[in-house]
C-alpha positions in Angstrom: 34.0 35.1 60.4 30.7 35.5 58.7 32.3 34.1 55.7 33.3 31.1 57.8 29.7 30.6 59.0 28.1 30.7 55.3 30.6 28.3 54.3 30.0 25.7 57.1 26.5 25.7 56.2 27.3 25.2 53.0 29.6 22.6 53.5 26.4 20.6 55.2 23.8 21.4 52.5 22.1 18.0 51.3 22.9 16.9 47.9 20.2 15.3 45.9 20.0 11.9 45.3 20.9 10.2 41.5 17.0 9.4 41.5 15.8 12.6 42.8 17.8 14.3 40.2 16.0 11.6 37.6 12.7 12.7 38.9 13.6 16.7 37.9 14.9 15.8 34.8 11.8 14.2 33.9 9.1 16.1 35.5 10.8 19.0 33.4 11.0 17.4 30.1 7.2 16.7 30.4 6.4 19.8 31.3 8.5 21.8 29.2 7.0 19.4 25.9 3.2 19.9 27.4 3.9 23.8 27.3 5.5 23.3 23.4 2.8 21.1 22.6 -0.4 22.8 23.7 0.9 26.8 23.1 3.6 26.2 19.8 3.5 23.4 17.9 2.1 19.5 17.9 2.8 16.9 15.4 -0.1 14.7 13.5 -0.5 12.1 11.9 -2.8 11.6 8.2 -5.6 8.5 9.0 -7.3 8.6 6.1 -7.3 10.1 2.0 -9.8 12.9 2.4 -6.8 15.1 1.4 -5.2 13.0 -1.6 -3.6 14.1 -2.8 -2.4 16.9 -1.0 -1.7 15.0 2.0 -1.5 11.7 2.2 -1.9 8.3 4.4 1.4 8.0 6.2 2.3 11.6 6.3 3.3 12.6 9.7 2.5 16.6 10.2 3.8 19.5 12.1 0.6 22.2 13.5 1.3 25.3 14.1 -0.6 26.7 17.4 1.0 30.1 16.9 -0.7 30.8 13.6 -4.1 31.0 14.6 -3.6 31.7 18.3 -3.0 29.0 21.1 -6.6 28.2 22.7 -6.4 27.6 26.1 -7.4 24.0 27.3 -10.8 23.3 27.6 -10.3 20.8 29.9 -7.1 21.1 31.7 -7.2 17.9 34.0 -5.6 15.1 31.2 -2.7 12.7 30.8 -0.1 14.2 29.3 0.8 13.7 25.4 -2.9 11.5 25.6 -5.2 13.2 23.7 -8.6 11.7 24.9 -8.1 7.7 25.6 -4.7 6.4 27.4 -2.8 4.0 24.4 -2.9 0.5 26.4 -6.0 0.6 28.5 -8.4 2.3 26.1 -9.6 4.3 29.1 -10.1 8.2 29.0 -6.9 10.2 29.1 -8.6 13.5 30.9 -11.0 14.3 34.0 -14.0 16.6 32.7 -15.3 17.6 36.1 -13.1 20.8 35.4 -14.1 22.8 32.1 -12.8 25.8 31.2 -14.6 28.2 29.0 -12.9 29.2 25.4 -10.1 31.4 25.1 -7.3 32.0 22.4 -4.5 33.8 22.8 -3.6 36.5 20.3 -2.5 34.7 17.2 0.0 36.0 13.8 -3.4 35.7 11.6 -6.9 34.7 10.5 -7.3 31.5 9.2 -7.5 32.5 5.1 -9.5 30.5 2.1 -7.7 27.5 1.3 -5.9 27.3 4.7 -5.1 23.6 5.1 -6.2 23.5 9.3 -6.7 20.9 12.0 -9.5 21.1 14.3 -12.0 18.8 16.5 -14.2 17.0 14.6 -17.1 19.0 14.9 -19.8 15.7 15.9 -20.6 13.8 18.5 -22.0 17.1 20.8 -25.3 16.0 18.9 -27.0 13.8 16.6 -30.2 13.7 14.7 -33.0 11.6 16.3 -35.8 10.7 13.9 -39.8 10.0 13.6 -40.2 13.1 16.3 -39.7 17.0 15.3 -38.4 18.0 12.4 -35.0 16.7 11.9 -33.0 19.9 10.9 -33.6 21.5 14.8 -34.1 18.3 16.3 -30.6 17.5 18.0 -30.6 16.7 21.2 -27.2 15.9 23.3 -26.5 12.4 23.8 -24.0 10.5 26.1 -23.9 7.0 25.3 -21.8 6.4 22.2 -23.0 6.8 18.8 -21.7 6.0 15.0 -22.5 9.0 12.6 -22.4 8.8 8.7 -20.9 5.4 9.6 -17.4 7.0 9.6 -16.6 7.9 12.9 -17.6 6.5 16.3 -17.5 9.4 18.8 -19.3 10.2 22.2 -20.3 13.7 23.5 -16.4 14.2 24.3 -15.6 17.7 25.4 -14.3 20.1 22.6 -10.8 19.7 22.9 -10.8 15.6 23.5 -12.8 15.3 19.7 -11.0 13.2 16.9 -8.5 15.6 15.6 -9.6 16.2 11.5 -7.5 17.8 8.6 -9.4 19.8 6.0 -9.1 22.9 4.0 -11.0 25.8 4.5 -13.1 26.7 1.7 -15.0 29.7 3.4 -14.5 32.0 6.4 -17.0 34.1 8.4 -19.8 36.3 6.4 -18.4 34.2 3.3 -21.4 32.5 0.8 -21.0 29.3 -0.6 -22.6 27.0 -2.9 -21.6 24.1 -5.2 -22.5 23.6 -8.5 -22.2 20.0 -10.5 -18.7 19.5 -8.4 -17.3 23.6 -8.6 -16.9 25.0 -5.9 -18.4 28.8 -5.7 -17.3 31.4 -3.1 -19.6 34.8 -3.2 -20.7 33.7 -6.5 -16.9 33.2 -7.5 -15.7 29.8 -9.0 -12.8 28.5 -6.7 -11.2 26.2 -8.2 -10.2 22.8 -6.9 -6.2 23.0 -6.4 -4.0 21.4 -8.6 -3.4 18.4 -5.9 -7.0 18.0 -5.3 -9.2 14.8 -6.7 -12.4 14.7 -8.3 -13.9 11.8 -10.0 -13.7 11.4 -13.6 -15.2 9.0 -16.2 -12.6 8.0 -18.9 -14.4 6.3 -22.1 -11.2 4.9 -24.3 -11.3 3.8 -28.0 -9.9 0.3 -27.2 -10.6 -1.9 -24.3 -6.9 -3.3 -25.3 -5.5 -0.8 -23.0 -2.4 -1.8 -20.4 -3.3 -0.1 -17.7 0.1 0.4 -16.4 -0.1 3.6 -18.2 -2.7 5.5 -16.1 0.0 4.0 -12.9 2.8 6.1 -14.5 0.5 9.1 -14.6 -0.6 9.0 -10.4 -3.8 7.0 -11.2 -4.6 4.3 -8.6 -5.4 1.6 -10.9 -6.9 -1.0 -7.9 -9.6 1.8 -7.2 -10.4 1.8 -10.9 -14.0 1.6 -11.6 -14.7 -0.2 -14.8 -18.7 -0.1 -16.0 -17.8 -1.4 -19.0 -14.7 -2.7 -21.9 -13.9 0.7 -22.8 -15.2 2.9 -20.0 -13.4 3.7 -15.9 -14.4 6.0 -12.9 -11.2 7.2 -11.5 -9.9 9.8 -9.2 -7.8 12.5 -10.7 -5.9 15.9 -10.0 -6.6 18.1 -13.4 -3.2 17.9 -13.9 -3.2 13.9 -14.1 -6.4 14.7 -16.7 -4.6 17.0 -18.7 -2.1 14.5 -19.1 -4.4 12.1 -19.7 -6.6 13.7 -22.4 -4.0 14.2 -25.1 -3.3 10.1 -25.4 -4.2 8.4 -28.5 -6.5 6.0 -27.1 -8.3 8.2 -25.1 -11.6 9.0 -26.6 -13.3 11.2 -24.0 -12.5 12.4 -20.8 -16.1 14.4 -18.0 -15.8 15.2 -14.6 -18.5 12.1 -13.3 -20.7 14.3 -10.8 -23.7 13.6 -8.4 -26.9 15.4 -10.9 -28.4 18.3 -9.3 -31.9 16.5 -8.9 -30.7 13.7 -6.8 -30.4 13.9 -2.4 -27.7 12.3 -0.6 -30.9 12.8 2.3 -27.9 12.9 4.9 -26.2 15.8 4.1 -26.3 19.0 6.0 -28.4 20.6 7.2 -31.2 17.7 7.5 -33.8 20.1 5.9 -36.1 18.0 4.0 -36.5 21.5 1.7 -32.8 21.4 0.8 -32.7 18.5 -1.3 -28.5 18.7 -1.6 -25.7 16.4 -2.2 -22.1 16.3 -2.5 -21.7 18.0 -5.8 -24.7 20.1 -5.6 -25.2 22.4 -2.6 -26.1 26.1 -1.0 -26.2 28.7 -1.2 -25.1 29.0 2.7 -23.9 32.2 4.7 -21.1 31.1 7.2 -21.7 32.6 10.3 -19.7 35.6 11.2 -19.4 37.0 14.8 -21.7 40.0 15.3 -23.9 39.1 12.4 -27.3 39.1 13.3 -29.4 36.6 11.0 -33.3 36.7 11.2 -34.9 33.8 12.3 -37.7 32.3 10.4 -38.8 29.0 8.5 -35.9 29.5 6.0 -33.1 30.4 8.6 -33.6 27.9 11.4 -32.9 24.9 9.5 -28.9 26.0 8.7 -28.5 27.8 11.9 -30.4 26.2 14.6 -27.4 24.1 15.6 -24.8 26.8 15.5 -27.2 28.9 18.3 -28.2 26.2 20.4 -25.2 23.9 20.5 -21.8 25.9 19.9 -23.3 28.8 21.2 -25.5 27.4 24.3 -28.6 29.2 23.9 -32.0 27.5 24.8 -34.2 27.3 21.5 -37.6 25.6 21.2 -40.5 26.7 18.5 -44.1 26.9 20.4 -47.0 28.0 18.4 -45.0 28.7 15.1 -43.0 31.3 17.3 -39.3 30.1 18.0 -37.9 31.3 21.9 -34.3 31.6 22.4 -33.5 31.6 26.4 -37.5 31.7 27.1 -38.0 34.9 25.2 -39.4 35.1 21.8 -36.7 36.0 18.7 -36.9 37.1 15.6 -33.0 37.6 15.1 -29.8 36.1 16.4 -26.5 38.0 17.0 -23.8 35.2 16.4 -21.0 35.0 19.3 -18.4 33.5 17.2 -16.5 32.8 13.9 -17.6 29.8 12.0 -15.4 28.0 8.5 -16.6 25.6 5.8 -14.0 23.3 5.8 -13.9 20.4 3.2 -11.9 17.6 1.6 -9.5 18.1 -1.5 -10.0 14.3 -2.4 -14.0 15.6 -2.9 -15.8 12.3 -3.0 -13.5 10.2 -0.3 -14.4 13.0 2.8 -17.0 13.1 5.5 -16.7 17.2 5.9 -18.8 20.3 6.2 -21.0 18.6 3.9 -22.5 16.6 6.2 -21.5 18.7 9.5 -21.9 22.1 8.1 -19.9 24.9 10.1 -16.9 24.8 11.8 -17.0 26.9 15.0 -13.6 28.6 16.2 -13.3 27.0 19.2 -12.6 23.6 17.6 -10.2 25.0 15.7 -6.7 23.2 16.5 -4.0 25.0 14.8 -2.3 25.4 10.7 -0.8 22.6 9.4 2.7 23.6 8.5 5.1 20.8 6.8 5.5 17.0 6.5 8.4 15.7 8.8 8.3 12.4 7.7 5.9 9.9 5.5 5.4 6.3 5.8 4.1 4.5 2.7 2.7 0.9 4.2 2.3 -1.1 1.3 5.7 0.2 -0.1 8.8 -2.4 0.3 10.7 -2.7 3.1 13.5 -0.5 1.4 11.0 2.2 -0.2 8.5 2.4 2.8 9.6 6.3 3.6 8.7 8.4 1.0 11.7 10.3 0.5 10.8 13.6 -2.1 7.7 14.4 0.8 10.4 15.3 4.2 9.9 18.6 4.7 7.2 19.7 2.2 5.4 22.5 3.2 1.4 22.0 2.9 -0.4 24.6 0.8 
């Protein structure tokens, strides 16, 4: 009898309806992609050649979450697959009333030297305002929108709603580095550029009757070319386009073409009128490492005023020559967290830690693993994927 009962009710249970079950299937598939998205893996897209090329325009990327650790969303409230504007509308994709403070889940490892990683683009929290304190401490937060290095038009977006950037890391935490007429050094080390990074080169030939087809064949862009005279181009390069390059007949000379040490870029981190640095000619800076305790003085405060009072909150102000951090005087700072240089492998076409200077760990996004698929745009119709790139890893 009891069997009877159970199946009588049974009988009478409401099935759901062909939209309801449309709704589930949906509500799941979104969910179940937000979960893979924001704890496993997301794909990217390349915007620009700051990584020619080891990445380039048109590649379409796979980040790993796992590698580093999945952080937790910063701000939790958002649209989903929207990162921080909705695609039509141009409105914001995410509610920041509700902010959640940073955590990572375990992770497989460290990010290591020459780690190609994606992060938030580490401006925007802050810019520089002039003609009032001293530019390197004097960053105030702003919320209207602002255009910095003329590159990137951002607002004071929360962490995790910054422009997503590709770079690879050149130093980790406690690491020293300095640049030296375009080499990179690493704890007074030379670190080579890799193999598929660019520098710029100037390339004096013996002829100016040169077809130019020739440097095409070898990888060169020939419409970026820059002649200064018959004989004599400024062109981007990998060293193994140069060495190539060098052993051709009419090539009469072949020098890396670098920034000299005496002139200033004057907008290049860390704003410190004493530091006169620029892109090829730079440091020596000690990345921040968590638990290091730096003493603060004249020398210091210029490099790490930022890290303490932006990424890492803290109240600072200078009164009387004597610098307060939370109201009390200081005379050292114990950093909270990790901080990378992270820079461009096509060196003279990237906006990087150059003109930012460190990376905090909380922006960091996730390890850029392989190339799914890569669009060239001004290929032909029938050449427009570039076949031999599917499934490259990235190193």
């Amino acid at each position: 009898m009891n069997w009877k009962i159970w199946k009588k009710k049974n009988d009478h249970k409401k099935k759901k309806t062909k939209t309801r079950e449309w709704v589930d299937a949906i509500v799941f598939a979104v969910v179940a992609a937000t979960i893979i998205r924001v704890f496993f893996i997301e794909a990217y897209t390349i915007p620009s050649g700051s990584m020619e090329r080891s990445l380039l325009i048109g590649d379409f990327l796979f980040v790993s979450k796992v590698n580093y650790g999945a952080r937790i969303p910063m701000t939790p409230v958002a649209f989903p697959f929207a990162h921080h504007t909705m695609p039509l509308t141009g409105t914001k994709a995410y509610w920041d009333g509700i902010q959640w403070k940073y955590h990572r889940l375990p992770g497989l490892s460290e990010i290591k030297r020459n780690d190609v990683v994606v992060f938030n683009l580490p401006v925007g929290d802050t810019v520089a305002l002039e003609n009032q304190e001293p530019s390197y401490y004097n960053l105030i937060r702003q919320s209207d929108w602002k255009t910095v290095n003329s590159q990137y038009t951002v607002n004071s977006r929360p962490v995790d709603k910054r422009e997503n950037i590709i770079k690879r890391c050149i130093g980790i935490p406690g690491d020293v580095v300095a640049m030296k007429n375009g080499i990179v050094s690493i704890n007074g080390k030379i670190d080579p550029l890799k193999n598929t990074g660019q520098m710029p080169y100037k390339i004096k030939l013996t002829t100016a009757n040169v077809n130019l087809e020739v440097f095409r064949n070898l990888g060169f862009k020939v419409s970026e070319m820059q002649q200064l005279d018959g004989e004599t181009y400024i062109a981007n390069a990998t060293s193994e386009m140069i060495q190539k390059l060098k052993p051709l007949d009419f090539v009469k000379s072949v020098e890396l073409s670098v920034t000299p040490s005496t002139a200033n870029d004057g907008d290049l981190f860390p704003l410190d009128p004493n530091r006169k640095w620029n892109v090829d000619n730079f440091g020596p800076v000690k990345i921040p490492a968590k638990g290091w305790t730096v003493k603060i003085n004249s020398n210091t405060m210029p490099l790490y005023y930022r890290v303490i009072r932006t990424y890492e909150g803290n109240k600072v102000e200078q009164k009387g020559g004597v610098w307060y951090i939370n109201n009390q005087p200081a005379t050292t700072y114990t950093f909270k967290m990790n901080y990378y240089w992270m820079m461009g492998d096509n060196r003279h076409n990237s906006t990087d830690s150059r003109y930012w200077g460190f990376v905090p760990e909380d922006h960091v996004v996730g390890k850029a693993l392989f190339i799914w698929m890569s669009f060239d745009a001004d290929a032909s119709f029938f050449h427009k994927i570039r076949w031999s790139r599917l499934f490259k890893s990235i190193n």
